[in-house]
C-alpha positions as CSV (number, residue, x, y, z in Angstrom):
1,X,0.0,0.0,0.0
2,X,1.2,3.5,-0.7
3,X,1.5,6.2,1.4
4,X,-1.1,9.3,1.4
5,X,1.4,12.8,2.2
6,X,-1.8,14.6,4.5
7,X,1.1,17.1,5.1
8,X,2.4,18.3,1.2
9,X,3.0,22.0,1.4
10,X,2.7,24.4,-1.8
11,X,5.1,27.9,-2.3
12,X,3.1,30.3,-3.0
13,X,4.1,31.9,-6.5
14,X,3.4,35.0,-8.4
15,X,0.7,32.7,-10.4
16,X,-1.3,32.0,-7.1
17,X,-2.6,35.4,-6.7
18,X,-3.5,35.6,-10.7
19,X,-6.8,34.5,-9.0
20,X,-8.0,37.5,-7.5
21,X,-10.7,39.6,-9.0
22,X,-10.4,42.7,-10.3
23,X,-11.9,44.6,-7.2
24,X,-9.1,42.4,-5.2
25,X,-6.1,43.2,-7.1
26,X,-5.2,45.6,-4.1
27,X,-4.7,43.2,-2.1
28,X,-1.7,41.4,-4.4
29,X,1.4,40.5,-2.3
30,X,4.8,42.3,-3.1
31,X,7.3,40.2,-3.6
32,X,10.5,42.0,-1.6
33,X,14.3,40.7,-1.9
34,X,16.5,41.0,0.6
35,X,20.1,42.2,-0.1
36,X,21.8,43.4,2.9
37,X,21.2,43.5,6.6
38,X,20.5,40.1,9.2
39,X,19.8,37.0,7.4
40,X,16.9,35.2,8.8
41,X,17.3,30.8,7.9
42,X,15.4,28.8,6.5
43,X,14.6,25.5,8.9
44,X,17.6,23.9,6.7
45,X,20.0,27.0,8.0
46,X,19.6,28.3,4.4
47,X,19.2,32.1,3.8
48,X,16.1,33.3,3.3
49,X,16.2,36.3,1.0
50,X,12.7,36.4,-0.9
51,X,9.4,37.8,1.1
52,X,5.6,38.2,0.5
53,X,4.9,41.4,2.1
54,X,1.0,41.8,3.1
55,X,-0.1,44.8,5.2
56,X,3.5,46.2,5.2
57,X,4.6,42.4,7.2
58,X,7.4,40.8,5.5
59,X,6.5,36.6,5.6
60,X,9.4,34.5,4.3
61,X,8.5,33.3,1.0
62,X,11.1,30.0,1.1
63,X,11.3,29.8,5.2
64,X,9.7,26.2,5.0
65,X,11.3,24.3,2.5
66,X,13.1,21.4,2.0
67,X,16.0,21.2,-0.2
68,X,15.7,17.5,-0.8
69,X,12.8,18.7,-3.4
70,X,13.5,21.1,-6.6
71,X,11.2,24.6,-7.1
72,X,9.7,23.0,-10.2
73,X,8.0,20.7,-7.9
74,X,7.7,22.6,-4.4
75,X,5.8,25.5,-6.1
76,X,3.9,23.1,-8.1
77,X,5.5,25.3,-11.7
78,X,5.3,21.0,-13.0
79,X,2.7,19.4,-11.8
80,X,4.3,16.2,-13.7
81,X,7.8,16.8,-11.5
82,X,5.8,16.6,-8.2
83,X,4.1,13.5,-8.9
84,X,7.3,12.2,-10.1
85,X,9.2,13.3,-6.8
86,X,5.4,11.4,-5.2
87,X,6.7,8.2,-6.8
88,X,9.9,8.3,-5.9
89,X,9.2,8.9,-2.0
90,X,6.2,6.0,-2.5
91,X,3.3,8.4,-2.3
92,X,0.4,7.9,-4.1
93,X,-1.9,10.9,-2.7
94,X,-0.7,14.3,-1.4
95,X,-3.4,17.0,0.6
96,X,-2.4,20.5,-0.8
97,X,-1.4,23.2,2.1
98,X,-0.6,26.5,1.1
99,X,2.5,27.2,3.0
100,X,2.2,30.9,3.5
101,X,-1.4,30.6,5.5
102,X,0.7,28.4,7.9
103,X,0.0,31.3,10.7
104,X,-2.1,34.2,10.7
105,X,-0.7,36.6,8.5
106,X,-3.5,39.3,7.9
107,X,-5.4,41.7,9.8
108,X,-8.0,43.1,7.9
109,X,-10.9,40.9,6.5
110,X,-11.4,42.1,3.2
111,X,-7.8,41.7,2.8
112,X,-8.0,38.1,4.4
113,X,-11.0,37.1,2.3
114,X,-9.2,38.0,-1.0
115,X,-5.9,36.2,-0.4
116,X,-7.6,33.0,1.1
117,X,-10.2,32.9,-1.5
118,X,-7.8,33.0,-4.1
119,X,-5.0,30.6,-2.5
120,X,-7.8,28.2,-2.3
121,X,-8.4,28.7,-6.0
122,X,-4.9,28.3,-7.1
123,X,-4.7,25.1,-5.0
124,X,-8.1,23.4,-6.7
125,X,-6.7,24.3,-10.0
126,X,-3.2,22.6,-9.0
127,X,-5.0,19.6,-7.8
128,X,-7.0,19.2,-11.3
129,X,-3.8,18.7,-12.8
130,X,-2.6,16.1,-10.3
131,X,-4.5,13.1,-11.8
132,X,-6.4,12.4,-8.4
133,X,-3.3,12.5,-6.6
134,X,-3.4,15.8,-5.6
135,X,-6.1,16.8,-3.3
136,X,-7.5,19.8,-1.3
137,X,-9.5,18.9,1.2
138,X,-13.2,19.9,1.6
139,X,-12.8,22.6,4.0
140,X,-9.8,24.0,1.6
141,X,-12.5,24.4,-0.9
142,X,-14.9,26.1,1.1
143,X,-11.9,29.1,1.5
144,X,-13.2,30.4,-2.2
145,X,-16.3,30.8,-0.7
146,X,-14.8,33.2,2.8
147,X,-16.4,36.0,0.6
148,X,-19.9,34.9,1.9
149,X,-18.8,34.6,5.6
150,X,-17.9,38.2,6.7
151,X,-17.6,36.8,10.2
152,X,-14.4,34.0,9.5
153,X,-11.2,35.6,10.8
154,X,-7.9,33.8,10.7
155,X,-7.7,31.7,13.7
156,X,-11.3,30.4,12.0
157,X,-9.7,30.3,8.5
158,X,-6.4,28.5,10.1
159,X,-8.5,26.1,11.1
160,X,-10.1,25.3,8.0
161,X,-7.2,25.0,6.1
162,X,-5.8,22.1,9.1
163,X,-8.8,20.3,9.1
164,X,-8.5,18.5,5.7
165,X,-7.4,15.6,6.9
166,X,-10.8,14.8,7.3
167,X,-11.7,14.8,3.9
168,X,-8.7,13.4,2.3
169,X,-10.2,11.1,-0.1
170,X,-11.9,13.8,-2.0
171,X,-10.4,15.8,-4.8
């Protein structure tokens, strides 16, 4: 039997946030690079130079990565190299996370709404491509919807996005 991967992170790219409206487009992360000043690491000890900022907050783009697996496949850029680099571990079924949502990065709702509504989308279209190996759980999809439930703030949304595991065996 192989294994299902209920943990399988995705980097957040420039294409993610393609899925905003046009009303969100405010909202669209900067992408910052660092080039002088303290380095902060990477869990591997590796320099992390690239960040997401959100509401003026800087969020490492690369902080939780492993270097055992190439960008093609750890921002999903191939869908075909990920489920290659799947094989080769012995995993037939990955749940998508979006690594950036890890925390609670956002303060204001409309804000949060727009970035969770659209990670979620970028995620159901990665997962299309996967084949039915790549899955987002049910509460994951729900995210597109955040727009309808003015009330959901981010410990709620946090929640949501770690509660797939529940519904891995839907795509």
């Amino acid at each position: 039997m192989r294994a299902i991967d209920a943990d399988a992170h995705v980097i957040e790219t420039m294409q993610t946030w393609s899925y905003l409206e046009d009303d969100e487009r405010r909202f669209t992360p900067q992408l910052m690079t660092q080039s002088f000043g303290a380095e902060l690491r990477s869990n591997e000890g590796i320099p992390v130079r690239d960040f997401w900022v959100i509401e003026g907050r800087a969020h490492g783009k690369d902080r939780n990565i492993g270097t055992d697996t190439s960008q093609e496949s750890r921002e999903m850029l191939s869908v075909q190299a990920r489920l290659a680099h799947m094989d080769e571990l012995g995993i037939e079924t990955q749940v998508l996370y979006p690594t950036l949502f890890l925390r609670p990065i956002v303060q204001e709702v409309d804000c949060e709404r727009a970035v969770c509504k659209t990670a979620a989308s970028s995620l159901g279209k990665i997962a299309g491509l996967g084949a039915g190996r790549a899955r987002v759980g049910q509460d994951q999809r729900r995210l597109r919807h955040l727009h309808a439930r003015p009330g959901v703030r981010t410990r709620a949304r946090r929640a949501l996005f770690l509660s797939a595991l529940g519904d891995v065996g839907r795509s």
